[in-house]
C-alpha positions in Angstrom: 14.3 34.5 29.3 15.8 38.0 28.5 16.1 38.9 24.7 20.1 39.1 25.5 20.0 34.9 26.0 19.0 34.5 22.4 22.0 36.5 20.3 20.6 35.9 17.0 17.8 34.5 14.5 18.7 31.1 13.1 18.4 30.7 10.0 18.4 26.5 10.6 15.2 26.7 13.0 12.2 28.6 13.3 11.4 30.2 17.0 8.5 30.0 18.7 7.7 32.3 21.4 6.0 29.7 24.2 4.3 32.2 26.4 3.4 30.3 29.5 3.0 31.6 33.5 6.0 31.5 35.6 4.9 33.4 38.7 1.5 34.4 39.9 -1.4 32.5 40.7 -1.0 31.0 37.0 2.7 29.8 38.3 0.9 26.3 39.1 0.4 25.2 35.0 4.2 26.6 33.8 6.0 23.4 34.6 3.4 21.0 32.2 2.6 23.7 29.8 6.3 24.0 28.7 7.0 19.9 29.4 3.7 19.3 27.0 5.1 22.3 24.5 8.1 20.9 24.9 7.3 17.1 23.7 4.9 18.4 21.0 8.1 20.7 19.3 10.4 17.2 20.2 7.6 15.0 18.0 7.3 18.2 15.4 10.6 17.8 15.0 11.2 14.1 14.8 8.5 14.3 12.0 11.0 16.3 10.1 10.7 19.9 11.5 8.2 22.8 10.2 9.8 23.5 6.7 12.5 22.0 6.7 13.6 23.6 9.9 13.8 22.8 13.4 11.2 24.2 15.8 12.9 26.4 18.1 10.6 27.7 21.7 11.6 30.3 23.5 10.2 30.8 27.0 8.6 33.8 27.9 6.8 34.6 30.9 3.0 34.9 30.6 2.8 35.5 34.5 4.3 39.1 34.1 2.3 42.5 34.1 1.1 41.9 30.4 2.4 45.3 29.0 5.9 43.8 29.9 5.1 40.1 28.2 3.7 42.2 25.3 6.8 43.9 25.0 9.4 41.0 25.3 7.1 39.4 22.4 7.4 42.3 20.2 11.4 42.5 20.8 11.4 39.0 20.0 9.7 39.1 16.8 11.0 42.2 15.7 14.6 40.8 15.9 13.6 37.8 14.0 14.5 35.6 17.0 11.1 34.1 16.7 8.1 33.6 14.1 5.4 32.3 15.5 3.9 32.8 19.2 1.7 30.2 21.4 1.3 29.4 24.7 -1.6 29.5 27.8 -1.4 33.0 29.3 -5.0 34.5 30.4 -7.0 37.1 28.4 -5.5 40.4 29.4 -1.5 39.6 28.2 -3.5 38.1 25.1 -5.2 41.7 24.6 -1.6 43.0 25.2 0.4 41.2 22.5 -2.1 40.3 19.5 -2.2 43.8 18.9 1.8 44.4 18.3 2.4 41.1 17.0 -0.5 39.0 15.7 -0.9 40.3 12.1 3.1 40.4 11.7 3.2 36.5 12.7 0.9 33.7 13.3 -0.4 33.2 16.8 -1.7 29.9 18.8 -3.4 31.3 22.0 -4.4 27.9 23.7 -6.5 29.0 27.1 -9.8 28.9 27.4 -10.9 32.7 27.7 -14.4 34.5 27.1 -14.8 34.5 22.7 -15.0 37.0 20.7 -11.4 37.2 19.2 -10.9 38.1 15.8 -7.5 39.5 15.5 -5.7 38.4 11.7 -3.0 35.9 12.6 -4.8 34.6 15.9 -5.9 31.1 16.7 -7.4 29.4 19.5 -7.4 25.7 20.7 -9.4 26.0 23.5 -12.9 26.3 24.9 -15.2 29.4 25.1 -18.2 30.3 27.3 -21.4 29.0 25.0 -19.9 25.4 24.2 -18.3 25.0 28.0 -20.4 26.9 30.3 -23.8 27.3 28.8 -24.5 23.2 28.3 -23.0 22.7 32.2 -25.6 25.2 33.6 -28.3 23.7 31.8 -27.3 20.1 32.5 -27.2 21.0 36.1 -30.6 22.8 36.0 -32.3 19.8 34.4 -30.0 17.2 36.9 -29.6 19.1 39.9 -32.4 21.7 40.3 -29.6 24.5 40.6 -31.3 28.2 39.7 -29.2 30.5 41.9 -25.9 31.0 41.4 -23.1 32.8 42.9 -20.1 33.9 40.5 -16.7 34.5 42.1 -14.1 35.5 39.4 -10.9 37.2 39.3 -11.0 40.8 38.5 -10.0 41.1 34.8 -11.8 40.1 31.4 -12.2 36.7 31.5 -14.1 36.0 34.5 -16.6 39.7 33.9 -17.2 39.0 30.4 -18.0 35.0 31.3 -20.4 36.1 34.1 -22.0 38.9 31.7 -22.9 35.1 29.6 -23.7 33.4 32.2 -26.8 35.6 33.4 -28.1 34.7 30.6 -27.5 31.1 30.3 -28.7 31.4 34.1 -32.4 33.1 32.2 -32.7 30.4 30.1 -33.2 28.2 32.4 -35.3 29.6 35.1 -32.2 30.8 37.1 -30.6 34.3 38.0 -27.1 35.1 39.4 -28.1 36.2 42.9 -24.3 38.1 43.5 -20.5 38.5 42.0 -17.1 39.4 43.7 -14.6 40.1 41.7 -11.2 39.6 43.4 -7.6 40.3 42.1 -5.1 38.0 41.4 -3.2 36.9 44.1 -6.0 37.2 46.8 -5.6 35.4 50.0 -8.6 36.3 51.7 -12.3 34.9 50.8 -13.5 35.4 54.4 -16.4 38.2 53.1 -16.8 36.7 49.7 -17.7 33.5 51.6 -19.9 35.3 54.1 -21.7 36.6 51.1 -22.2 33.2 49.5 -23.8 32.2 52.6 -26.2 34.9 53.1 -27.2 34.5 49.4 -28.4 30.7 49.5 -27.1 30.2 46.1 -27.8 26.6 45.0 -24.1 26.5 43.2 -21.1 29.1 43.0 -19.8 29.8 39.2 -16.1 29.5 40.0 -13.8 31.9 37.9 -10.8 31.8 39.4 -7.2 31.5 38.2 -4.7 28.7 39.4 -3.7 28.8 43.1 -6.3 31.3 43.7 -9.0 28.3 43.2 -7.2 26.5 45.1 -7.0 29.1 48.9 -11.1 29.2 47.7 -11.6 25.3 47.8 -10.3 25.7 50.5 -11.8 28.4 52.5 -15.5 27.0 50.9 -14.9 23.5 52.2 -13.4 24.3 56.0 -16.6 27.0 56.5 -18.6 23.8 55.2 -20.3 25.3 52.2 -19.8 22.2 50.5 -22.5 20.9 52.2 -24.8 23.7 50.8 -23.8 24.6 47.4 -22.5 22.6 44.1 -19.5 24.7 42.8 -18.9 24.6 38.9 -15.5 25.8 37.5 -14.7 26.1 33.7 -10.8 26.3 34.9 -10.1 23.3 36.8 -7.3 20.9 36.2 -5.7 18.5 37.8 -2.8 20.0 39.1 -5.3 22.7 41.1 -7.5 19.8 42.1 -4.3 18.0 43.8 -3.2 21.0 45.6 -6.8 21.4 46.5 -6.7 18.6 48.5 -9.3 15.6 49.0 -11.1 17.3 51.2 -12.3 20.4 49.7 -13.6 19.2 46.8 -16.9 17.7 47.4 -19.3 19.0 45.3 -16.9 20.7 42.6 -17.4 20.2 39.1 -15.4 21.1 36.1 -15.8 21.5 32.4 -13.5 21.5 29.6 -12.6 19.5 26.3 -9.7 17.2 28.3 -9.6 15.6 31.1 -6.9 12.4 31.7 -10.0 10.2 33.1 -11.3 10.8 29.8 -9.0 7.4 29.0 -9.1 7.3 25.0 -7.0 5.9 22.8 -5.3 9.1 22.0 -5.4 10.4 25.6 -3.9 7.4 27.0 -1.3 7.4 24.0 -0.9 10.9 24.8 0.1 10.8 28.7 2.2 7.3 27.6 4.7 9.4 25.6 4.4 12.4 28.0 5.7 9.7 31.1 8.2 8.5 29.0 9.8 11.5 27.3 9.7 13.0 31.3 9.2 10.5 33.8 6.3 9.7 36.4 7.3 12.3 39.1 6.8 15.2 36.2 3.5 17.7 36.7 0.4 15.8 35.1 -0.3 17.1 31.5 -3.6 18.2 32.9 -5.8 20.2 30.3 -3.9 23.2 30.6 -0.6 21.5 29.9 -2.0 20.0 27.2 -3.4 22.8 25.3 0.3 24.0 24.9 0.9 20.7 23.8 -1.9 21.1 20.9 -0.7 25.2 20.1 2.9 23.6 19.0 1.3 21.0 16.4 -1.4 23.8 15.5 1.0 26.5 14.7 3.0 23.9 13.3 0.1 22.4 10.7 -0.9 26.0 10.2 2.6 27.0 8.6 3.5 23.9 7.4 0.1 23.9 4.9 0.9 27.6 3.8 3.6 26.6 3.1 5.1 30.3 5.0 5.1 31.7 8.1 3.4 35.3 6.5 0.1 35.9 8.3 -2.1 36.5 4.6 -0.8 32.9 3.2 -1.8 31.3 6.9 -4.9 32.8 6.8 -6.1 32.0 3.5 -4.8 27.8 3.9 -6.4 27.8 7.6 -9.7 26.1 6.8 -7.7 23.0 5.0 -5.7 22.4 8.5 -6.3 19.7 10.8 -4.1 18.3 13.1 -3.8 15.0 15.3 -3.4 15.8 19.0 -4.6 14.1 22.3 -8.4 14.6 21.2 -7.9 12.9 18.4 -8.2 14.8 15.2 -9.4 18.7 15.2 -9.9 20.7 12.8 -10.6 24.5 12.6 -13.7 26.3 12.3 -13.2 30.0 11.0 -10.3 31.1 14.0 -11.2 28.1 16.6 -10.6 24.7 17.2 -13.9 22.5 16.9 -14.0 20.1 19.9 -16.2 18.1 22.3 -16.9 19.5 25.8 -17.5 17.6 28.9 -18.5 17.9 32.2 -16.1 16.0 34.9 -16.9 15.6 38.9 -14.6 15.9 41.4 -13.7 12.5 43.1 -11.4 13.2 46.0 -7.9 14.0 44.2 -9.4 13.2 40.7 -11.9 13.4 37.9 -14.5 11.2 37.0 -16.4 12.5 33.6 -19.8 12.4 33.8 -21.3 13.7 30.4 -20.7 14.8 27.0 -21.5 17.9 27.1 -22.3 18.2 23.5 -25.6 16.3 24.4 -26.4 19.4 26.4 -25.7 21.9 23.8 
């Protein structure tokens, strides 16, 4: 959406950028991160609007180059057309627009991503490496006797700052990482990365890969039959990626994460209920993904609404009193992050089937 499709600030509703991937190997999560945004701003509303006014998103696309997302952002908020910012983008557009925007408006970054942000104005929803990944490598030390491990990530922060953790995690256990590619987004090739998995006799690969890029590696891993040699563990698997994966490529994969749909609570299954009847049953699942963005509405909504403002100082300050009710029940913040259970889900053809609480691990 170009700034020219939004003419003006509205002084009857307050905008929200909703940053989400439309292209890119991301492209696969838009559609249920803006449906999930999308019925979380319809319920915000219903409930009477943020105060007193109507929440407003405004798409942006979190799949471009992330100098360009930074700068729509900017434009946006500078105009006035929005004041607040959320969405599931990966790490290196987050490191592009906190800087310009986050301490001139509050900002909900929902995807999972390596820790260590600290930006004024910046909230996250979503899981980092020492809750999600560190209690899923020791769980499958202790269960499945896995000690060499094989990371394959995507060449930007995320994935090389979650392997630098996971070496260590790997230590703590007896383990080492015996070999990393790093690939760029987009890649359509694994044929050496595989070769090199094979050669390595790693007991499980540490898959860091974004959206349909996972998906061409299931692929590749399961048709050269490494699935019959080595576990694979992802900490960005949802089902959307496990669908397109296909039934037969996911033997042996395991995710992590703080929501799955087979997680069947109360609030989940209340959740995907409103979610099937607000867009019908041929819409994208929710997925986790989808359902982070879903969770980044209410937050930035309970985050202004308890200040009482939209200025990043009176945020700040109220923060620790917020708590909001989502899909995982009820979360509350602890300093910038959102405290939550982890859990560790195996893959069962075309679905999930949690295994363990991961906090049990931790």
């Amino acid at each position: 959406m170009a700034l020219g499709d939004w003419l003006a600030p509205d002084a009857d509703s307050l905008g929200v950028a909703l940053v989400v991937p439309r292209r890119g190997p991301a492209g696969i999560f838009g559609p249920a991160c803006e449906l999930c945004a999308q019925l979380a701003a319809d319920e915000v509303n219903a409930d009477g609007g943020v105060l007193g006014r109507a929440l407003r998103l405004v798409p942006v696309d979190g799949g471009a180059p992330p100098h360009r997302v930074a700068a729509e952002v900017e434009a946006l908020v500078s105009a006035g057309i929005v004041e607040g910012v959320t969405g599931w983008h990966i790490s290196s557009v987050r490191q592009a627009v906190a800087p310009r925007v986050a301490h001139r408006v509050p900002y909900v970054y929902t995807a999972l991503y390596e820790g260590g942000e600290d930006s004024a104005g910046v909230f996250l929803t979503s899981e980092t490496p020492d809750g999600q990944l560190r209690p899923a490598m020791r769980l499958l030390a202790a269960e499945r006797r896995v000690r060499r491990w094989y990371v394959v990530g995507n060449d930007y922060v995320w994935p090389r700052r979650t392997a630098l953790a996971a070496r260590r995690y790997a230590r703590e256990e007896a383990g080492r990482i015996v070999g990393e590619d790093y690939l760029p987004l987009g890649t359509e090739d694994f044929a050496p990365t595989l070769r090199r998995i094979e050669r390595s006799e790693a007991d499980a690969v540490l898959m860091l890969l974004v959206g349909s890029d996972a998906v061409r590696f299931n692929r590749a891993f399961a048709a050269l039959g490494l699935d019959r040699r080595a576990l694979r563990l992802s900490t960005l698997m949802d089902e959307n990626m496990l669908a397109a994966s296909g039934p037969d490529a996911t033997r042996g994969l395991s995710a992590t994460g703080g929501f799955f749909a087979a997680l069947a609570t109360a609030d989940t299954l209340d959740f995907q209920g409103r979610y099937t009847a607000r867009f019908g049953v041929d819409a994208p699942a929710p997925s986790a993904l989808g359902e982070s963005c879903y969770e980044g509405v209410l937050l930035l909504a309970a985050l202004v609404g308890r200040a009482g403002s939209v200025a990043v100082p009176a945020i700040e300050s109220t923060a620790p009193e917020v708590s909001y009710q989502g899909a995982r029940g009820e979360l509350r913040l602890r300093g910038r992050h959102v405290r939550q259970r982890i859990y560790l889900a195996e893959a069962d053809g075309m679905d999930f089937a949690v295994t363990a609480d991961l906090d049990d691990w931790a």
